[in-house]
N, C-alpha and C positions, 0 to 999 in steps of 0.2 A: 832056568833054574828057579825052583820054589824053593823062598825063606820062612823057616816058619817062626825065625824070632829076628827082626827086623834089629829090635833094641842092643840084643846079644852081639849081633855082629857087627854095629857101629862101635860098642864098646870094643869090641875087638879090636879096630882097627884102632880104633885111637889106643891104647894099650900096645899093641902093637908099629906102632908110629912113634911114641913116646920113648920105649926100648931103644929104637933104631936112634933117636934124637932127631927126629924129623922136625923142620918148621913147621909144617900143614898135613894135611891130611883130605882124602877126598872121599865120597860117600856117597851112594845112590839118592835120592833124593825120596823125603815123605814128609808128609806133616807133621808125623808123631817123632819122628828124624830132628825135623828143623824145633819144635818145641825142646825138644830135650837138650838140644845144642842152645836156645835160648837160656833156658834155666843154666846149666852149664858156662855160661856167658855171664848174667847177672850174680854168680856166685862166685865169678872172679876165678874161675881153674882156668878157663881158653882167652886167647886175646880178642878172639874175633873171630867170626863166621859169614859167607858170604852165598848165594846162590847161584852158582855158573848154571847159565840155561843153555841147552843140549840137546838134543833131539833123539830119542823119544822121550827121555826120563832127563830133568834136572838132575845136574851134582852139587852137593852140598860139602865147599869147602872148610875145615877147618884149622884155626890157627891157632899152633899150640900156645902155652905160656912157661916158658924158665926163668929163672931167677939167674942175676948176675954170675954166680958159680954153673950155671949149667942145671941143675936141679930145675926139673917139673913142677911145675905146681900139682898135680895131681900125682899121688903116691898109691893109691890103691882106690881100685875101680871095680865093684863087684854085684854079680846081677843077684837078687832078693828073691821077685818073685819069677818063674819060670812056665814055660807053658806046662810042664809036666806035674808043677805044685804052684800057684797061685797062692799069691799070699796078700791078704786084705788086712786092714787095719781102719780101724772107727777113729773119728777125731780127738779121745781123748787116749787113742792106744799109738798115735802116727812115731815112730822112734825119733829118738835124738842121738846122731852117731856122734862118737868122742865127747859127749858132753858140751856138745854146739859147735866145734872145731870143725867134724864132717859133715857131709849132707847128705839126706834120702829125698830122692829124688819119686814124685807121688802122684799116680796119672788119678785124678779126682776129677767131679762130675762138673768143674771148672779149668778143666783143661790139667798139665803136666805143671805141679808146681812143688820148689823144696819143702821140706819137712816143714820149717819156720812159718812158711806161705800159709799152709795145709794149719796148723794149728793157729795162727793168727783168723783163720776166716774159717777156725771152725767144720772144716770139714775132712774127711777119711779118705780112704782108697787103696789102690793098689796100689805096695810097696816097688817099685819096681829096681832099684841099686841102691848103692850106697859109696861114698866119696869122701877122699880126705888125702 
């Protein structure tokens, strides 16, 4: 089976993981995968993430975050740029979702970093979602 949006379908899942009220979640494994679940991590929506090795491809576990009532921490998860429209953005155009509250998440010539990242170090890219 060829993927031709690796990013789309992890959101998927976890989206779909989230619904069900799952604790974890599992994922084929990439780099551009485990970056995104990094930034995702340091932004406080997942509890944690781990790499089960596997044979022939890692999986990339993920663990979700709720709040004492049951509530997600991630409430809307939505992909930006797409392979069918690409959407770029220069450092001083990177968005701010919710007025700082969400994140865009921005694969820059520094690797996959949030909005904050991306304008703190001055540099643009491909919007790729957005979260909150």
């Amino acid at each position: 089976m060829t993927m031709s949006d690796p990013i789309a379908d992890l959101m998927s899942r976890i989206r779909n993981a989230i619904l069900s009220k799952h604790d974890r979640v599992d994922a084929p494994l990439s780099k551009v995968k485990l970056a995104f679940v990094k930034v995702l991590k340091d932004e406080g929506y997942i509890e944690d993430f781990k790499v089960v090795e596997e044979k022939p491809q890692g999986v990339l576990r993920i663990y979700l975050r709720y709040d004492d009532e049951g509530t997600p921490a991630i409430s809307h998860l939505a992909r930006i740029s797409k392979p069918g429209r690409r959407v770029y953005r220069g450092a001083d155009e990177v968005p701010q979702i919710k007025n700082g509250l969400g994140v865009a998440i921005v694969s820059t010539s520094h690797g996959l970093l949030s909005d904050e990242q991306a304008r703190a170090q001055r540099v643009g890219g491909e919007v790729l979602c957005e979260i909150w």
